[in-house]
C-alpha positions, -999 to +999 in steps of 0.1 A: -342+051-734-321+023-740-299+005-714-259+004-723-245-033-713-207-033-707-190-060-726-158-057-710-164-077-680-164-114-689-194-139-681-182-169-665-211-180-653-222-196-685-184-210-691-191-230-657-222-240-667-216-254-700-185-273-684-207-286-658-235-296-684-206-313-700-191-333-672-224-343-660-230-360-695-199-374-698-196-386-663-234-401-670-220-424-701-190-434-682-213-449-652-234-468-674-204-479-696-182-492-661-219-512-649-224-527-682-211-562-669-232-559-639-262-551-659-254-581-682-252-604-650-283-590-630-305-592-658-294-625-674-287-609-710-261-611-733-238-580-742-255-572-769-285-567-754-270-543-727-250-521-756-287-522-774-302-503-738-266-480-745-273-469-779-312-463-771-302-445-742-280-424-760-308-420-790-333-403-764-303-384-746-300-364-783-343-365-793-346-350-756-322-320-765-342-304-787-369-300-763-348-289-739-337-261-757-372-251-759-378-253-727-349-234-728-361-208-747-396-211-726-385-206-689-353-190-698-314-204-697-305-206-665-340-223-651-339-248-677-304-256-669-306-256-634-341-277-632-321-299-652-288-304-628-313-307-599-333-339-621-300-351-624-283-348-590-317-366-573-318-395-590-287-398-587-290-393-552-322-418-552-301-443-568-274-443-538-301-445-514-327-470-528 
């Protein structure tokens, strides 16, 4: 017996999600672009120093994505996802409070 899935009705679950998933990384790069001064005056480096911590933090952003997707694959979409906004959101959160 198979099961019949209606197509008709739209997802928009994974339309919020991927917009989220989107923000959230954008919103990530814009934070650490606005405190690169800060980081350059707390740390007693030049610029170039600090855009070198930007481009290797973008580098592992894009090696970590492949394991992501298979964790992904491993746990299933919407755990890996949504292990993955709750990582975020508390260190973020950490980071306001300590």
């Amino acid at each position: 017996m198979t099961k019949v899935v209606d197509s008709s009705k739209p997802i928009y679950s994974i339309y919020i999600t991927c917009c989220l998933g989107l923000f959230l990384s954008t919103l990530d790069t814009g934070i650490i672009n606005l405190a690169l001064n800060t980081f350059s005056i707390d740390f007693g480096v030049s610029l170039e120093y600090i855009g070198l911590s930007v481009t290797l933090y973008l580098l592992f952003l894009i090696i970590f994505l492949v394991p992501g997707g298979w964790l992904g694959d491993f746990w299933g979409a919407k755990n890996s996802v949504n292990s993955r906004f709750r990582a975020f959101w508390s260190n973020l959160i950490d980071s306001w409070f300590f």
